[in-house]
VEXGU-396797 format. One record per atom (N, C-alpha, C, O, CB): x, y, z. Coordinates in steps of 0.05 Angstrom, whole numbers, padded with zeros to 5 digits, always signed. Each point is the difference from the previous one (the first is absolute). Glycine has a CB too. Layout:
N
XYZ
...
END
This chain:
176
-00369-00335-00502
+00018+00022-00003
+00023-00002+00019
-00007-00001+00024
-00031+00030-00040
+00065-00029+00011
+00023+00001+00008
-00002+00023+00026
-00021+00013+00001
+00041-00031-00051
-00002+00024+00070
-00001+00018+00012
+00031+00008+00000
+00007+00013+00020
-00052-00025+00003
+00064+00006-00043
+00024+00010-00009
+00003+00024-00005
+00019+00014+00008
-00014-00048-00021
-00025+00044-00004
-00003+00033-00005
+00012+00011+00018
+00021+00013+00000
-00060-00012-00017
+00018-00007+00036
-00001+00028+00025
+00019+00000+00016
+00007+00020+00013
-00050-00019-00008
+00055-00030-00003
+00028-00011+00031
+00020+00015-00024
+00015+00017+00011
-00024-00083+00024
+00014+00064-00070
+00025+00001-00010
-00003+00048+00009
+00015+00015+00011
-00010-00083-00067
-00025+00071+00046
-00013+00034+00014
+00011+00002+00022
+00021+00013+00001
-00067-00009-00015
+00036-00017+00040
+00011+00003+00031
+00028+00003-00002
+00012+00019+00008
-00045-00048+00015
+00043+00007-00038
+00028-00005+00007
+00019+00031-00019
+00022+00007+00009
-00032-00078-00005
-00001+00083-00024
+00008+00021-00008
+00003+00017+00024
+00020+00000+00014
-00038-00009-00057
-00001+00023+00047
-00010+00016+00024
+00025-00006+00023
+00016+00017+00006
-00074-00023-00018
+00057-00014+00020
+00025-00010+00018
+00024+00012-00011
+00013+00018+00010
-00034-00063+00000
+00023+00035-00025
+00034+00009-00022
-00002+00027+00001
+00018+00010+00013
-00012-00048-00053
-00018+00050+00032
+00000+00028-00002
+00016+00013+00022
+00013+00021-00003
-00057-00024-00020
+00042-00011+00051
+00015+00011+00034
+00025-00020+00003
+00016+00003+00018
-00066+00011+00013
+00052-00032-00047
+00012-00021+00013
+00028+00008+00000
+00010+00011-00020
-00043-00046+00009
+00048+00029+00037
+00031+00005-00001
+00010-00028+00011
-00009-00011+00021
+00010+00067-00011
+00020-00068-00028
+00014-00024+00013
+00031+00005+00017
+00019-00015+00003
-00044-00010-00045
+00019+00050+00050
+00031+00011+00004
-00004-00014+00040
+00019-00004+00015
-00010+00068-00062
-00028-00066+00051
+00004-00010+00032
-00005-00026+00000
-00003-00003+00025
-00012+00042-00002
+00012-00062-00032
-00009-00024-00006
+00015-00023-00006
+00000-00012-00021
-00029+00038+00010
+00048-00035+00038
+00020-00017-00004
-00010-00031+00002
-00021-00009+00009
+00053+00048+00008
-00009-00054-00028
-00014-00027+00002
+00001-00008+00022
-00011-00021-00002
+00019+00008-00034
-00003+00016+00058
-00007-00013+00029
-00017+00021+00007
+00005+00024-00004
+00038-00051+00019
-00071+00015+00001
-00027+00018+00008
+00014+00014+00025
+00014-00008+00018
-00059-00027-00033
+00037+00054+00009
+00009+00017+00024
-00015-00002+00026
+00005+00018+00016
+00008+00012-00049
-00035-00051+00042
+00001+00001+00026
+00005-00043-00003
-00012-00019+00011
-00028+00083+00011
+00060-00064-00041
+00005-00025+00002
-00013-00024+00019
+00005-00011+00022
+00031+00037-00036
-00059-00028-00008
-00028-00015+00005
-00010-00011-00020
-00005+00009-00022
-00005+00018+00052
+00005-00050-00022
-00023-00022-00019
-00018+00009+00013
+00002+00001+00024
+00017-00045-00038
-00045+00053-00001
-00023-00014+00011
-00017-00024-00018
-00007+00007-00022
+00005+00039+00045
-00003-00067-00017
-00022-00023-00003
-00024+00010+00003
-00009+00006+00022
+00034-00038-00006
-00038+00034-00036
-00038+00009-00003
-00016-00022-00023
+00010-00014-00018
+00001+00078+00024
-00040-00060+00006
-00019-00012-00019
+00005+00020-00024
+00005+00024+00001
-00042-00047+00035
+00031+00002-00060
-00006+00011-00022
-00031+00016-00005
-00006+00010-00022
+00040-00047+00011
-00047+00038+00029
-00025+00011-00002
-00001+00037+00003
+00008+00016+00017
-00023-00069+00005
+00000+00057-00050
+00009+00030+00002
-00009+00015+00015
+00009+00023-00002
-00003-00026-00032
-00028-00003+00059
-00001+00013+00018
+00022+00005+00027
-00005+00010+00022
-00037-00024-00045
+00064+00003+00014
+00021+00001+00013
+00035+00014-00013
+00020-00013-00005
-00056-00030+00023
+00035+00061-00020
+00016+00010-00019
+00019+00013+00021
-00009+00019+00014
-00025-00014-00059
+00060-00016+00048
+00017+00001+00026
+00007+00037-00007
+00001+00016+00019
+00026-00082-00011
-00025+00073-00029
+00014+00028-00010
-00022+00026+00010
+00007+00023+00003
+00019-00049-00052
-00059+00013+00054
-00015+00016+00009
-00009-00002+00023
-00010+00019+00011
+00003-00014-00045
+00011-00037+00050
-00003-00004+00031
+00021+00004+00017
-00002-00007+00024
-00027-00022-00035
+00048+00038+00001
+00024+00014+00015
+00008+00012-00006
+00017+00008+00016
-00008-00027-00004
-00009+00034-00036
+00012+00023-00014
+00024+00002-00012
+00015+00019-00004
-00038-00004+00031
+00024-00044-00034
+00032-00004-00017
+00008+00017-00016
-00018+00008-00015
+00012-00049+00013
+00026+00050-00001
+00010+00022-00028
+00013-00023-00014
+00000-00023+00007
+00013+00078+00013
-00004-00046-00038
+00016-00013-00031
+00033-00008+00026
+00013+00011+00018
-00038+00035-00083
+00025-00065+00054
+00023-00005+00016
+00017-00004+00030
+00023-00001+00007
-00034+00017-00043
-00017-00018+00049
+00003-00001+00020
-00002-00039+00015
+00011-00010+00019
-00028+00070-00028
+00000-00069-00009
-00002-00032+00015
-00010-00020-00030
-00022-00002-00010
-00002+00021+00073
+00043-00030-00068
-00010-00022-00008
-00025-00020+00006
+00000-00016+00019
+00041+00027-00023
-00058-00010-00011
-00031-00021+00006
+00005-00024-00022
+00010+00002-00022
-00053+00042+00034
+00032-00065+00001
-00012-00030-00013
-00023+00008+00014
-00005+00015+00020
+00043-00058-00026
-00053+00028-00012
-00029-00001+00001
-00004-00022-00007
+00015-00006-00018
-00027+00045+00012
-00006-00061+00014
-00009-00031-00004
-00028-00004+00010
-00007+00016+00017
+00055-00034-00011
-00062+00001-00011
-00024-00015+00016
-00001-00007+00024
+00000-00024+00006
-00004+00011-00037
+00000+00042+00055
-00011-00006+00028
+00029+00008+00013
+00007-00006+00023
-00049-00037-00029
+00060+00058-00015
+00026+00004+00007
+00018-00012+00021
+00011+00009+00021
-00028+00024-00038
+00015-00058+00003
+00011-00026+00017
+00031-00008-00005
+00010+00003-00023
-00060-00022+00021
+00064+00008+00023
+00026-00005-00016
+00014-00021-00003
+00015-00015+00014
-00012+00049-00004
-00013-00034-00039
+00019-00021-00016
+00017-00007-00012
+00011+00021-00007
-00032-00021+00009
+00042-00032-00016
+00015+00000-00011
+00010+00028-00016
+00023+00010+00005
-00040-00056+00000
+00005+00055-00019
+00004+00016-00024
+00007+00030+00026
+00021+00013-00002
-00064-00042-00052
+00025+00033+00074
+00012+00020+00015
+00018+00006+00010
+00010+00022+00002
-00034-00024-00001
+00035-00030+00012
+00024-00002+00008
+00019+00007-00008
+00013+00015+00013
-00028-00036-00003
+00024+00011-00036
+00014+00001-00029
+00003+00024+00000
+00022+00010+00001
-00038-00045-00027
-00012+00056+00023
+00006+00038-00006
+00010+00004+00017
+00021+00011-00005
-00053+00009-00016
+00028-00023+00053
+00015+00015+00015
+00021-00011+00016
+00005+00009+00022
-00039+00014-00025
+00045-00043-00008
+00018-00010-00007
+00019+00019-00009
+00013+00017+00013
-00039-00053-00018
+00025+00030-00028
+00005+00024-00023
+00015+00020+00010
+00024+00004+00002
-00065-00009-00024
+00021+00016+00028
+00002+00031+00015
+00015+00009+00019
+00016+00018-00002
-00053-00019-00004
+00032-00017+00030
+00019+00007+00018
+00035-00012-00006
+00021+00004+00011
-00068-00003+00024
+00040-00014-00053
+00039+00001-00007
+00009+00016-00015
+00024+00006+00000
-00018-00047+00001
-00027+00055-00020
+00008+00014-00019
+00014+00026+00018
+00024+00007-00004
-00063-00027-00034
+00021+00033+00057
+00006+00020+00017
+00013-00007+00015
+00011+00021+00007
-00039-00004-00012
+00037-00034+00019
+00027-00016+00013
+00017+00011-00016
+00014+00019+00009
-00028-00064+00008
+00016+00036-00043
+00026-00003-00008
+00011+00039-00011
+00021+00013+00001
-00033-00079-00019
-00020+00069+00009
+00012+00035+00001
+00008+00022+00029
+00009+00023-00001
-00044-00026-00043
+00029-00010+00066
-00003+00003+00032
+00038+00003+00002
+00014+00019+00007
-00071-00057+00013
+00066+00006-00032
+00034-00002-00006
-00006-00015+00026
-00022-00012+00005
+00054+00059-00032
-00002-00046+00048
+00002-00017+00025
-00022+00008+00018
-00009-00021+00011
+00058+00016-00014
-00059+00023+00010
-00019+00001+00014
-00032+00003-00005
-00011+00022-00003
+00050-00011+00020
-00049-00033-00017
-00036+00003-00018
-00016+00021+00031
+00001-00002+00024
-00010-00068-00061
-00005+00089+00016
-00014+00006+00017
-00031-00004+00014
-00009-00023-00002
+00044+00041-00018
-00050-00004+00032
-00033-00008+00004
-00004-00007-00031
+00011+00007-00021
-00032+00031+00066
+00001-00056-00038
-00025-00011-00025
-00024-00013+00018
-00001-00021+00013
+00038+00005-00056
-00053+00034+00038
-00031-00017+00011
-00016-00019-00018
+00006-00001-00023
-00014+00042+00048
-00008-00055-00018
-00015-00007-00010
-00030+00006+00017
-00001-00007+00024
+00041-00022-00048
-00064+00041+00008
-00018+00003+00013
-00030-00021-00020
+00001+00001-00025
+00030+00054+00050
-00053-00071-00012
-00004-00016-00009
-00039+00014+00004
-00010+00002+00022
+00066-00043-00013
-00067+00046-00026
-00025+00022+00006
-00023-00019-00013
+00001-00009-00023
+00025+00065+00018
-00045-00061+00022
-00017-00027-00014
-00021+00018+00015
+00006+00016+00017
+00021-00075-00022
-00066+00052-00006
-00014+00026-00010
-00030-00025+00014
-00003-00023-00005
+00037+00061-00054
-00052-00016+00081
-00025-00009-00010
-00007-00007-00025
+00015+00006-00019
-00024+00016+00049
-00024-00042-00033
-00007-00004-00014
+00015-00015-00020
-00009+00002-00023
-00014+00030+00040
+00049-00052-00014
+00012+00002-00018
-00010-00027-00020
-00011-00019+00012
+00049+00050+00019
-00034-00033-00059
-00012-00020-00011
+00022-00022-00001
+00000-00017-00018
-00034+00047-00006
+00048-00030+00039
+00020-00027+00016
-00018-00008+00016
-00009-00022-00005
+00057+00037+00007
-00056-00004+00016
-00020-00018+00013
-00014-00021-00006
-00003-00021+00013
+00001+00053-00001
-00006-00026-00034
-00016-00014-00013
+00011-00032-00011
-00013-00020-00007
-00006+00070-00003
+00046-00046+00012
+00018-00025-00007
+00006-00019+00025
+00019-00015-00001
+00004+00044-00037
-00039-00028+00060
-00001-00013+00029
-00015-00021-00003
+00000-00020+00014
+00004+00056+00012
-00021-00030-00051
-00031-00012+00001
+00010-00032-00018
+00012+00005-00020
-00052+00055+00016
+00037-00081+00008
+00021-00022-00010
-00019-00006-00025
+00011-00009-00020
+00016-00016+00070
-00054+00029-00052
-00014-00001-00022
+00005+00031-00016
-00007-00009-00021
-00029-00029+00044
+00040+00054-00026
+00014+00018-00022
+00025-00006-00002
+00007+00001-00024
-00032+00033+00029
+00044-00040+00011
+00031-00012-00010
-00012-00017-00019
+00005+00004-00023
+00030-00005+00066
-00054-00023-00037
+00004-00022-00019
-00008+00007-00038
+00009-00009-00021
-00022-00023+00073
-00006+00052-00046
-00012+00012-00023
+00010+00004-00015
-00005-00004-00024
-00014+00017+00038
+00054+00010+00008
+00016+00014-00019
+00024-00021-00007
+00014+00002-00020
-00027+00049+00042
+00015-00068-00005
+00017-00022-00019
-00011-00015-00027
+00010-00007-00022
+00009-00001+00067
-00034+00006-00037
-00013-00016-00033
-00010+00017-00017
-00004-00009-00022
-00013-00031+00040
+00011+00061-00016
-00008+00020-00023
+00025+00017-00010
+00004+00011-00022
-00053-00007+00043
+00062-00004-00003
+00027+00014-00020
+00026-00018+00018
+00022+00012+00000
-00044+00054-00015
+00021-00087+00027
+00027-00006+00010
+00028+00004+00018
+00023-00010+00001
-00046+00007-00032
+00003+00030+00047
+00018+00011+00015
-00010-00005+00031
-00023-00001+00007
+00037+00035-00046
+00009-00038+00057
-00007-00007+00026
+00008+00031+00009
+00020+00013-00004
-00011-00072+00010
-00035+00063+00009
+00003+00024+00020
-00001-00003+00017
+00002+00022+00010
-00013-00003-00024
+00010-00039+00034
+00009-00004+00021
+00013+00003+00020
-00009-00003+00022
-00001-00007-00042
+00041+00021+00013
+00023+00013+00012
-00006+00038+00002
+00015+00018+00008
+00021-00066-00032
-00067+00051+00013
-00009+00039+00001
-00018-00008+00009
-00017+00017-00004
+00030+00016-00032
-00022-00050+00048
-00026-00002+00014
+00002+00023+00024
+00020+00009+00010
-00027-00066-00022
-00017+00063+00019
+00012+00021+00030
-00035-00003+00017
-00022+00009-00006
+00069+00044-00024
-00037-00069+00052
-00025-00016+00011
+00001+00027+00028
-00020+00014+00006
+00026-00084-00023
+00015+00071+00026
+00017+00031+00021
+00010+00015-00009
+00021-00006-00013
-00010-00009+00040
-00018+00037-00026
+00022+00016-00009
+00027+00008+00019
+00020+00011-00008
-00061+00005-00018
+00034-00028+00061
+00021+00018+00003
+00018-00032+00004
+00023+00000+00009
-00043+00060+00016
+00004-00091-00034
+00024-00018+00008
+00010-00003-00026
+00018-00016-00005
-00033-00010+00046
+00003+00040-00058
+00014-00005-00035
+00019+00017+00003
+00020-00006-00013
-00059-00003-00021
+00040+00027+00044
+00031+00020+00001
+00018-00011+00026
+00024+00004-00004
-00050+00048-00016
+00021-00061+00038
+00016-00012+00010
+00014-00018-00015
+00023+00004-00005
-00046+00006+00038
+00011-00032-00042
+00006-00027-00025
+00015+00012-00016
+00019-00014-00005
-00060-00012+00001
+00041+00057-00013
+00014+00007-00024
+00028+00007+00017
+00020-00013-00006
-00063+00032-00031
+00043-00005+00053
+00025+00011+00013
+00015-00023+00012
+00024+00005+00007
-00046+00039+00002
+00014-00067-00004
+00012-00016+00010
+00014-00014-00027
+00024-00005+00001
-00055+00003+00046
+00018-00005-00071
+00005-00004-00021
+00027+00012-00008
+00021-00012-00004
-00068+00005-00001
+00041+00038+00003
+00032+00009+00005
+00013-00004+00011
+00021-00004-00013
-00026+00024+00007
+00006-00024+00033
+00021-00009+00018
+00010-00028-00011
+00024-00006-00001
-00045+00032+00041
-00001-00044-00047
+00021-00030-00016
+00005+00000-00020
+00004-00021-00011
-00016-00006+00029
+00013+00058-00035
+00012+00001-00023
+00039+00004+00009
+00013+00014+00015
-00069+00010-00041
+00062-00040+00011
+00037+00006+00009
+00015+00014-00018
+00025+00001+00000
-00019-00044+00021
-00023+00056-00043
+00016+00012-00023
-00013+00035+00012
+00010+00021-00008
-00009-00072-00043
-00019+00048+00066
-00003+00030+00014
+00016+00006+00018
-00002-00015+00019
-00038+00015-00023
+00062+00022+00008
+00007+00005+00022
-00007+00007+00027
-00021+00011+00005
+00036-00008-00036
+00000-00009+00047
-00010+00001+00028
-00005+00027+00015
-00008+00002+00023
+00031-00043-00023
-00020+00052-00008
+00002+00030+00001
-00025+00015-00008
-00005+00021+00012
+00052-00027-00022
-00058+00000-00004
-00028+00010-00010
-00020+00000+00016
-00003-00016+00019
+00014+00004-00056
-00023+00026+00031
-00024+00011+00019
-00028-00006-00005
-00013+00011-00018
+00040+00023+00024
-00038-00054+00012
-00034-00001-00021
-00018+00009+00026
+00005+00002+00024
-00002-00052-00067
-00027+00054+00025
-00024+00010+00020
-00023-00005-00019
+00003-00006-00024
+00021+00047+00054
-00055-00036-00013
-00022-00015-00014
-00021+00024+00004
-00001+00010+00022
+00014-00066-00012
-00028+00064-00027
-00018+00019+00013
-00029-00019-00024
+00002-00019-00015
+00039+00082+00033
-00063-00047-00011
-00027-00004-00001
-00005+00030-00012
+00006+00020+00012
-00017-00060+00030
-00002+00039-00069
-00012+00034-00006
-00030-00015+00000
-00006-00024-00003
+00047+00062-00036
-00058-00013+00045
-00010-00002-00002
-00028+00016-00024
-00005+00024+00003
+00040-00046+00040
-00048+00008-00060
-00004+00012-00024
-00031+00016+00004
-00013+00014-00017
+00046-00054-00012
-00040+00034+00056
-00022+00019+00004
+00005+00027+00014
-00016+00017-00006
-00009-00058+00008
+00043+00047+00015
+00012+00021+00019
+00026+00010-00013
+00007+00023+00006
-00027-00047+00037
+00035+00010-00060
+00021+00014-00012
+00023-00001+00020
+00020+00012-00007
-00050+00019-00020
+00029-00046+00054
+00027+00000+00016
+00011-00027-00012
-00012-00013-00016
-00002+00041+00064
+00037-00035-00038
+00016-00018+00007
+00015+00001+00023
+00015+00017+00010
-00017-00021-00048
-00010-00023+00046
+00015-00002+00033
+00017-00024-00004
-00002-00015-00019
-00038+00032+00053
+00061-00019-00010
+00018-00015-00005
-00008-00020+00022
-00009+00005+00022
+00044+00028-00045
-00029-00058+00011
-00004-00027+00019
+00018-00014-00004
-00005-00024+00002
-00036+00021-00001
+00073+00011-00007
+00016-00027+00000
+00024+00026+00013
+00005+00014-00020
-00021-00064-00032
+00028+00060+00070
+00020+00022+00001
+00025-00014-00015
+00008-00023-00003
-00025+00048+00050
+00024+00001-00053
+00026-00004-00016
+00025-00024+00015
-00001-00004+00024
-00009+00061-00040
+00024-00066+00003
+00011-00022+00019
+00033-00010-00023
+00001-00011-00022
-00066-00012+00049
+00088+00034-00011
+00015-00021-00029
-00001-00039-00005
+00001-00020+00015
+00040+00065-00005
-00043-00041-00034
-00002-00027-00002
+00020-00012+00017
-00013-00020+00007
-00007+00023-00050
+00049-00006+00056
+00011-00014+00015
-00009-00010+00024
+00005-00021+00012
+00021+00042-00033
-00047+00003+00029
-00003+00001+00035
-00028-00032-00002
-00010-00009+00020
+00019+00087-00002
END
């Protein structure tokens, strides 16, 4: 049995309040956040995101890759260029989760599994540390050259038994 019913129901219910009259295309606390795809991590209920407030990617062990680069990439020129001569703040915040089933991609016998059974190297979401895998991602930004220098990253740890998130990478612009 589908569970379309009830999400296409929810999403009525939603509509019924919904106003797009405050909801511009640049997030109003002009922020990426980077999260696991794991739904015990849902950045809109572990921080209390409203509609419009932060842009999320979500990936495997919310690691950052090619394809991340590229979005926030994207992004921060797009808002550059609506910014005009002067771009303003843009963070990037990077939120990686106990328990996470990246972990599990450290292990060089499940990488190999998952390469020959479906062909994909996970390797680059492996997360053996969590707090030297967010060091590694943020530095990643920093040798990205299509990110501006100006941007802001930071690394936190939620955690999915206690419901906090603490931060282990402080905010830092990528130049410094």
């Amino acid at each position: 049995m589908s569970n379309l019913t009830t999400l296409l129901e929810r999403n009525r219910d939603f509509a019924r309040d919904f106003s797009a009259a405050d909801l511009p295309i640049v997030p109003k606390m002009r922020t990426v956040l980077l999260t696991c795809v794991d739904a015990r991590v849902d950045p809109a209920h572990v921080l209390g995101l409203a509609l419009g407030e932060a842009v999320v990617i979500r990936n495997n062990g919310a690691r950052v890759t090619p394809q991340v680069v590229e979005e926030i990439a994207t992004l921060a020129f797009m808002v550059a260029k609506m910014d005009g001569d002067t771009p303003g703040p843009f963070e990037i915040i990077i939120m990686q989760h106990t328990q996470c089933g990246a972990e599990r991609f450290a292990d060089p016998g499940f990488q190999l599994a998952i390469r020959q059974h479906i062909g994909v190297d996970v390797s680059s979401s492996a997360i053996a540390d969590h707090q030297l895998s967010l060091q590694e991602d943020i530095q990643r930004l920093r040798d990205a050259a299509v990110i501006p220098r100006y941007v802001v990253a930071s690394g936190f740890i939620y955690d999915v038994h206690d419901g906090l998130a603490r931060q282990v990478v402080p905010p830092v612009a990528l130049a410094d």
